[in-house]
Backbone bond lengths (Angstrom), bond angles and torsions (degrees), N, CA, C in turn:
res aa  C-N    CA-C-N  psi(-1)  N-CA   C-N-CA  omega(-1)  CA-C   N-CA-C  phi
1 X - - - 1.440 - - 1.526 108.90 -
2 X 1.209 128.26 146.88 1.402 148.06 176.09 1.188 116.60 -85.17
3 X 1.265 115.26 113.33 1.464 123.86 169.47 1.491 122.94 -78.54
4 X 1.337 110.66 111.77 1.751 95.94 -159.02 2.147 99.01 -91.28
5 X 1.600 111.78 -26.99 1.651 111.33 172.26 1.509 89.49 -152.47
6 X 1.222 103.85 163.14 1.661 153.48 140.67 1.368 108.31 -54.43
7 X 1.897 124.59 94.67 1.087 93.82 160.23 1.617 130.97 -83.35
8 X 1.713 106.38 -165.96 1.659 78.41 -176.68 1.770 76.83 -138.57
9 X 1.384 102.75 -169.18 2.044 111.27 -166.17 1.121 102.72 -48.81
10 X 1.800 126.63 -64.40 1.029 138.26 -157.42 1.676 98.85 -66.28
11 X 1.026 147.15 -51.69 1.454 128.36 168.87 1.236 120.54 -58.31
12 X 1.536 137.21 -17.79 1.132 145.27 152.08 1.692 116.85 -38.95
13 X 1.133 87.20 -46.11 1.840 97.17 -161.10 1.583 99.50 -116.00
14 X 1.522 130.35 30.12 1.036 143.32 135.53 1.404 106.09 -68.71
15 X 1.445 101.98 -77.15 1.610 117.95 -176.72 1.443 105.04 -31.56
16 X 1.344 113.31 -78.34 1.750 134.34 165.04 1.721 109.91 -16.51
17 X 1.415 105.58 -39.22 1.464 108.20 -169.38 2.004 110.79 -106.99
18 X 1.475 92.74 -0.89 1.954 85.80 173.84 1.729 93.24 79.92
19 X 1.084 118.01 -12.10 2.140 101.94 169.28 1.125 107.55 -43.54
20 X 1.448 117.38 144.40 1.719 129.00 -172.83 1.048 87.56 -96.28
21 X 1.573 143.76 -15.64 1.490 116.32 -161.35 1.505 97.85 -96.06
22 X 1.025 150.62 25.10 1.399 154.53 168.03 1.301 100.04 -103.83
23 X 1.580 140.54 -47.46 1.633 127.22 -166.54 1.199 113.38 -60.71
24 X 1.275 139.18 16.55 1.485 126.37 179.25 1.784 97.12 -105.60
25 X 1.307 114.46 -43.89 1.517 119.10 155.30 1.632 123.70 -29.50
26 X 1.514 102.84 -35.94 1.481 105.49 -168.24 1.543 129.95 -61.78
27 X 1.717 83.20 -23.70 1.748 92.06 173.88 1.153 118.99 -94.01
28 X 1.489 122.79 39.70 1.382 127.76 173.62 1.227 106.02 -137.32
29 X 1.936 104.21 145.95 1.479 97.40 -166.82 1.606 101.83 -96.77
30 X 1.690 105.24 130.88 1.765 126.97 -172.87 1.195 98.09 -107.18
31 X 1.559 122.34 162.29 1.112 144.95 -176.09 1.763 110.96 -122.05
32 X 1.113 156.67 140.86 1.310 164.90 -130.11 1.748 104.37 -136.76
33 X 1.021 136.00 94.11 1.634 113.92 163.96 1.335 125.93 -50.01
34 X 1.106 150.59 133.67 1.623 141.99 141.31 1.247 108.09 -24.08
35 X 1.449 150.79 -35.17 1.069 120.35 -167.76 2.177 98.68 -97.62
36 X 1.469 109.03 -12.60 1.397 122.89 167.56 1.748 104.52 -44.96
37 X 1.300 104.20 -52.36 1.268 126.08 -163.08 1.727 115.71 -58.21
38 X 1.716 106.56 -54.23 0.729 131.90 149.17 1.662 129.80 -17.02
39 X 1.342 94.17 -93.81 1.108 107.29 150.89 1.382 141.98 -32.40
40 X 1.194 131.27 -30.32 1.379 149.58 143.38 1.181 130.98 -44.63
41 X 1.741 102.73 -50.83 1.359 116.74 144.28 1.274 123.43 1.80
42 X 1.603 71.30 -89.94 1.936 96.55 -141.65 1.731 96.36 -89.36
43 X 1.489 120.21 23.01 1.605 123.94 -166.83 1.719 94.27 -88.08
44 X 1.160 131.59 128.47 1.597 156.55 177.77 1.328 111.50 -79.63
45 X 1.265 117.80 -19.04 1.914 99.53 -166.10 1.118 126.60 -55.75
């Protein structure tokens, strides 16, 4: 499979948060870092 980006936190927690400006991204296949992941985690909002 083809990785078309790298996401990074802040597109994470778009998605996470319902922002419209991330769904056009959605139809592309992204990849997650471990430390993305992480980070997601341990995110408080």
């Amino acid at each position: 499979m083809k990785i078309d980006f790298l996401a990074d936190i802040n597109f994470l927690i778009y998605i996470h948060e319902g922002n419209k400006i991330a769904e056009p991204f959605l139809e592309y296949n992204f990849a997650i870092s471990f430390i993305s992941e992480i980070e997601l985690l341990g995110d408080s909002r």
